[in-house]
C-alpha positions as a printed NumPy array, in Angstrom:
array([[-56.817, -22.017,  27.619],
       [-60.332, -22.353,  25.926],
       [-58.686, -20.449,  23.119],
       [-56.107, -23.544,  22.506],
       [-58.659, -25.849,  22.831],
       [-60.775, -23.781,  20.005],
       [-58.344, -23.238,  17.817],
       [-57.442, -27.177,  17.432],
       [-60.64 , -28.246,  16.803],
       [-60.944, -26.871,  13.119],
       [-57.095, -28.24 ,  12.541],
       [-58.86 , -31.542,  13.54 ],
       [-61.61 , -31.161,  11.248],
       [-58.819, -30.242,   8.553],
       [-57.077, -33.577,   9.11 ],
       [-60.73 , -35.421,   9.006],
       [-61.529, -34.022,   5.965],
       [-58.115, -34.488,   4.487],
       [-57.749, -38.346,   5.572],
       [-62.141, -38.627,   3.916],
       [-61.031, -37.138,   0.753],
       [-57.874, -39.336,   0.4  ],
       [-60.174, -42.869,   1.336],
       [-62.742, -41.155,  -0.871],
       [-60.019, -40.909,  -3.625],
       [-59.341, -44.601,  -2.592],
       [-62.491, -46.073,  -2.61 ],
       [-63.034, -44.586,  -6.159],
       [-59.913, -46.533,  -7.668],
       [-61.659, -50.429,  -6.623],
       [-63.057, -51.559,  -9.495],
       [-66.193, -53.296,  -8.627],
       [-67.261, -56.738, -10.037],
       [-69.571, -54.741, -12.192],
       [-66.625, -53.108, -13.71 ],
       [-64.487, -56.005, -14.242],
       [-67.643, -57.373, -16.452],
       [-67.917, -54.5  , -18.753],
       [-64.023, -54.482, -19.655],
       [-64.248, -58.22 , -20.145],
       [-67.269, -57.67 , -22.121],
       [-65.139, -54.924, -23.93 ],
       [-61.902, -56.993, -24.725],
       [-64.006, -60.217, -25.997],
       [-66.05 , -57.748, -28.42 ],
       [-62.231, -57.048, -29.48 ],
       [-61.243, -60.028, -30.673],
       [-64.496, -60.621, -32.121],
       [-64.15 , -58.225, -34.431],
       [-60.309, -58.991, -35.008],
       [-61.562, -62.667, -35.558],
       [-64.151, -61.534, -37.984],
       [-61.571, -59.135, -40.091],
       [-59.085, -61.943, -39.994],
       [-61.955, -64.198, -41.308],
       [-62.925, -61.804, -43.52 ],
       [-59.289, -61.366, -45.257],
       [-58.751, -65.149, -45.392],
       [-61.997, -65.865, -47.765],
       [-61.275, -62.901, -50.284],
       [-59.196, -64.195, -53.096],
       [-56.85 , -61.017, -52.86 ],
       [-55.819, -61.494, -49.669],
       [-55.019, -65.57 , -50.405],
       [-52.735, -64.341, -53.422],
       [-51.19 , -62.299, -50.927],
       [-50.119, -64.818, -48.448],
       [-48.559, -67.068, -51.521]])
């Protein structure tokens, strides 16, 4: 009987470990407020430089002849 009892514990432990490493894996995923800063930061640096090309492209003479 103290065998049984033994030999469940460690399938237990298994299922602990299993179910910490999947809310680990969880956890991991949540972006944190920090997170959500830096891609913000990211995607406005973006269209900075898409505003500055696009700036850039409407004061060269080429590029007006172009759009004619």
């Amino acid at each position: 009987m103290a065998n049984v009892a033994n030999h469940s514990a460690p399938e237990q432990g298994k299922f602990r470990r299993a179910v910490a490493a999947v809310w680990a894996f969880l956890q991991a995923l949540d972006s944190t407020s920090f997170d959500y800063t830096l891609d913000r930061i990211e995607r406005l640096e973006q269209e900075v430089g898409r505003l500055r090309e696009e700036l850039s492209q409407s004061r060269d003479p080429a590029a007006g002849d172009a759009h004619k």
